[in-house]
N, C-alpha and C positions, 0 to 999 in steps of 0.2 A: 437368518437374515433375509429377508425379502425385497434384494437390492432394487429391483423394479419400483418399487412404491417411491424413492429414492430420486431413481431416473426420472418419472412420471412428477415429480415436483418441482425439479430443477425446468423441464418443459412448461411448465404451467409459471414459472418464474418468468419462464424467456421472453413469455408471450404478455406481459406485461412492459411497457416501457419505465425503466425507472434510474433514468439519468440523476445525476449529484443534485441533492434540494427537490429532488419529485420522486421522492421512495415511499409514499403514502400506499400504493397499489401494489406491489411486489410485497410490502411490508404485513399488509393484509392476508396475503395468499400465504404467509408465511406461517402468521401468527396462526392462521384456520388450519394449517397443516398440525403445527405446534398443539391444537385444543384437540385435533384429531388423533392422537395417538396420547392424548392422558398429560403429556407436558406442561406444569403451570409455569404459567410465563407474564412478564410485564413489559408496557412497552414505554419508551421513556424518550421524550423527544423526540420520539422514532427509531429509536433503536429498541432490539431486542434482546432481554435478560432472562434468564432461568438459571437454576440452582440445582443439582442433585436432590432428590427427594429427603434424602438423610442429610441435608445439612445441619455441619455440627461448629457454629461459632471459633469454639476453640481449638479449630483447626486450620491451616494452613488450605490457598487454594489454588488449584491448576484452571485458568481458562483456556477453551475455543472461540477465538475469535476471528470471524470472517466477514466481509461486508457488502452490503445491498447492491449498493449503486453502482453505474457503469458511467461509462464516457457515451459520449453522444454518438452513434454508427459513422462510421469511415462512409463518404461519398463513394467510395470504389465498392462498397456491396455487389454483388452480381446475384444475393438470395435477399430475400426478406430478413432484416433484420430480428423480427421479433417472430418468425419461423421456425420450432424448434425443428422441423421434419416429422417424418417419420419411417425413417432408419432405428433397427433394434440396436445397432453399436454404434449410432453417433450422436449427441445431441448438438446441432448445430444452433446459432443466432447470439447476440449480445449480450455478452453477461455470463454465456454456458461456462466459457473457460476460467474468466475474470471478473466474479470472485463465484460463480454460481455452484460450480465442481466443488470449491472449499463448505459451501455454506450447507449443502445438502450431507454434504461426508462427515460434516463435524455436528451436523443433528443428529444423523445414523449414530456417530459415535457416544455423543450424550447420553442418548434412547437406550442406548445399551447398557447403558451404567447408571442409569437413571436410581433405579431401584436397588441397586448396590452399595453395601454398607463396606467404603472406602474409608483409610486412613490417610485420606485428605480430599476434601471438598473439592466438586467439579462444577464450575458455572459456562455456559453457553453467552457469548455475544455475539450478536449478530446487528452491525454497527451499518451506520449512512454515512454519507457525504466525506469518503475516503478519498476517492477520484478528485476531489478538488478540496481535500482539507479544509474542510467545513468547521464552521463552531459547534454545533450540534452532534457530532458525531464521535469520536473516540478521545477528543481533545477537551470536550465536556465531561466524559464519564472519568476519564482516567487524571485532569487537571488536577491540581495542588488545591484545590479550594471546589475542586467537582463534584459527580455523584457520588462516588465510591468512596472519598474523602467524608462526606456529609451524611451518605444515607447511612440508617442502621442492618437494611433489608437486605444487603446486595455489599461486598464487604470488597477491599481494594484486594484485588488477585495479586499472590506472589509469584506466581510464572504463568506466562502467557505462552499459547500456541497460536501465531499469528497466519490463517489460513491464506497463503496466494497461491497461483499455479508454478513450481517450484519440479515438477516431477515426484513430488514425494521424496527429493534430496531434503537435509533440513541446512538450511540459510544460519549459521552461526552469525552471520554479520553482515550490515546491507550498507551502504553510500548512506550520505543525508544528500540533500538537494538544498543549494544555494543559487536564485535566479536574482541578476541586475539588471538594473534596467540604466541603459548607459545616456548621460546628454551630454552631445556637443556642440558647442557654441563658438557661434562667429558673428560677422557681421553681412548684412545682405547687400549685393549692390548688382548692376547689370551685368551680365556677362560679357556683351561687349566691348565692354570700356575693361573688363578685367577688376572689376573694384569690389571692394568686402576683403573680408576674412571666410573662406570655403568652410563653413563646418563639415562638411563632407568627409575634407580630405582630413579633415583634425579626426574625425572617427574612425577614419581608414587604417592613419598611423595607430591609433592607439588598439584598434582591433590589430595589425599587426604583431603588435607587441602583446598584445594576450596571448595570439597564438603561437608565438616562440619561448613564453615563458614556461620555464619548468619549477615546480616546488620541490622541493629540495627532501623533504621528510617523507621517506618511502616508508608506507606501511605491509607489514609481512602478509597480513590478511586480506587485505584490499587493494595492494598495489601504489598506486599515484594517483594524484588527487586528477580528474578528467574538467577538460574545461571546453566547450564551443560556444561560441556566435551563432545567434541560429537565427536572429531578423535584424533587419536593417530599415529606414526611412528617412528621406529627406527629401526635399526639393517642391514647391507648389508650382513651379513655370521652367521650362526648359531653358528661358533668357534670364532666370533671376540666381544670383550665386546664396545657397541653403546658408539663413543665422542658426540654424538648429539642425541635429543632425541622431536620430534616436536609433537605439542598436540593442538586443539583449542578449545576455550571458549567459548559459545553463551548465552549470555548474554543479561535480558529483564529490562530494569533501568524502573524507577517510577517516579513522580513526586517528590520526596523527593533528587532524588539523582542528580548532573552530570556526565557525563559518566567520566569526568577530574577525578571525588571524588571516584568513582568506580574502576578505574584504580589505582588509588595513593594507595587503600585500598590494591588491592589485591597483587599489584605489593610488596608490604611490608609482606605479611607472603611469599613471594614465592625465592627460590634461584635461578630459573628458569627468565628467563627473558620476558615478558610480554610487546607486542607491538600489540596494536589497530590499526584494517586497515581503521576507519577514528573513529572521535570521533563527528560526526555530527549528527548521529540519534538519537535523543532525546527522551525521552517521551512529549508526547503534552496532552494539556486538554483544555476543553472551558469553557472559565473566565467566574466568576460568573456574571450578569444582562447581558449576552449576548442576544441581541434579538432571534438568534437562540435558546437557551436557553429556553428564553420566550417561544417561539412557541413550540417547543415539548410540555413545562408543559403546557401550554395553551391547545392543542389538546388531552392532556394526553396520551402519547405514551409512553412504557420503553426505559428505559435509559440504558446504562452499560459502564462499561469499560472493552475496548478490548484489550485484550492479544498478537495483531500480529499489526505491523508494516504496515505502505499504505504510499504514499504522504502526508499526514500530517503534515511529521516532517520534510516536505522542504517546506512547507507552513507558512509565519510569520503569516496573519491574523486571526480572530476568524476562529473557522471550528467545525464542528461536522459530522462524518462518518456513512454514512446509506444508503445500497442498497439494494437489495434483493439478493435472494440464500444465502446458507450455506458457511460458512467462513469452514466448517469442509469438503467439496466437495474441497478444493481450494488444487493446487498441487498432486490431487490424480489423480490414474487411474478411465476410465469410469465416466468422472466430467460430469454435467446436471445442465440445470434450468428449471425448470416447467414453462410451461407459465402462469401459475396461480400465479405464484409468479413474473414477468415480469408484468402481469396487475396491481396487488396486486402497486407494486411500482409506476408506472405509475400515480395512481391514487394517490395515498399519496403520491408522487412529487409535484404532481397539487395544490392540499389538501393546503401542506404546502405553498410555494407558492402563494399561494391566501391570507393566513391567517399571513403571514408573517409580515405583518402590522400592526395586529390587525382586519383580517377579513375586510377590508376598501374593499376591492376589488370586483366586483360584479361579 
């Protein structure tokens, strides 16, 4: 394994900028790596497919799926964002940790199996517009009426390896994400006569009362369902009293709740009005006797459930989430992945993998 070639691709990613909806360039450098080492691949919307060279229809299939795009760089940088360095153990700049570690380690791991005649199909995705849950991106390939749905070439995977920066723990089960977007309504009048209705303080109480509210259905795996306020706005004149009063929720639901049940709850202590800007992110978890499952406890690896949101929750199949680097690197200034943590994956890619079966694989 020539993990340098590996490193040296993830660098030539970094130095690409390719934020949510601008993955044309990183997508490129990708696919030429892809045509560089013999890999047929297709690209579809922008995202990237390939298959095991023995695909065999009648078989059952494990994907790698990891994703392009990053978030836009943090203001606070003090390096070059699109800087990989040139440090032998560090790959520094945007994207290296989040999702760039995943996407290099699950091509390694591909590569390797490429030409391996398995007892069940191995497909590579290498998806866009995850960072900002895009149409185009994992929610097109894996939808009800998508590609995998429709195409004959590229068949709906039965469990998915959902690459994030995780330590190479695997993620049995993550949060969904429910955001609202909160209005309060009053009426305007001068401050100094005292006159209107404050929406202000109508958004004040009822952000009060979110943040005393507790939901009641503790999940074993995930805990309690997590709720903040994270913006606030009102007011266009210091003398004038705010008719409108705007505030939003970010919201981490469990497996206990639907974000439908979450909404109905809170919309009912609030006088403010409360509108979800989709109610599709779910919490996801991986059903008990999953063979994925199996193979962690089989290998004995930790488990956990994760706190942030990935492709997952536009994924129907079984899935379990695990890459390497630091999910606590991810969105920040001066982000990195060590290359020790890029081999580290690699090799427990393979690992799995192999053993996926029950170790049958020589």
């Amino acid at each position: 394994m020539k993990y340098g070639e590996y490193a040296e691709l993830l660098r030539r990613m970094v130095r690409v900028p390719s934020p949510s909806f601008e993955e044309e360039g990183v997508c490129k450098v990708i696919s030429s790596a892809l045509d560089g080492m013999g890999i047929a691949h297709k690209v579809v919307y922008g995202n990237i497919l390939a298959l095991n060279r023995r695909f065999d229809p009648s078989l059952k299939t494990l994907a790698l799926d990891a994703h392009m795009d990053t978030v836009p760089p943090a203001g606070s940088y003090t390096r070059d964002p699109y800087d990989p360095g040139d440090d032998p153990d560090i790959i520094w700049g945007l994207g290296s940790n989040d999702d760039g570690g995943s996407v290099v380690s699950m091509i390694a791991a591909f590569r390797h199996f490429y030409d391996e005649p398995l007892p069940f199909n191995l497909m590579l995705i290498l998806s866009r517009e995850e960072e900002k849950s895009g149409p185009d991106g994992t929610a097109l390939l894996f939808g009800s009426d998508g590609y995998f749905a429709s195409a004959e070439e590229f068949p709906m995977p039965d469990w998915v390896i959902v690459g994030e920066p995780t330590g190479m723990r695997a993620a049995t089960s993550e949060r969904g994400l429910l955001v609202l977007d909160g209005v309060a309504s009053g009426v305007s009048g001068h401050a100094a006569r005292d006159e209107g209705v404050n929406a202000l303080y109508i958004a004040l109480e009822d952000i009060e009362k979110l943040r005393s509210h507790r939901f009641t259905r503790h999940s074993d795996t995930m805990g309690d369902v997590r709720l903040s306020v994270t913006q606030i706005e009102a007011g266009v004149a210091h003398n004038v009293i705010p008719d409108s009063c705007r505030f939003v929720v970010d919201i981490r639901p469990t497996d206990r709740y639907t974000n439908e049940e979450i909404l109905a709850e809170l919309q009912a202590l609030c006088r403010s009005t409360l509108t979800p800007r989709n109610l599709r992110n779910r919490s996801s978890s991986t059903p008990a006797g999953s063979r994925l499952l199996e193979t962690v406890e089989r290998l004995g690896w930790e488990t956990f459930s994760s706190p942030t949101t990935s492709d997952w929750i536009r994924i129907g199949c079984e899935a379990i989430k695990m890459g390497p680097g630091d999910s606590a690197r991810s969105h920040h200034a001066d982000e990195y992945l060590k290359v020790s943590e890029m081999v580290e994956a690699i090799d427990k890619f393979i690992i799995f993998i192999r053993s996926f079966y029950g170790d049958t694989l020589e």
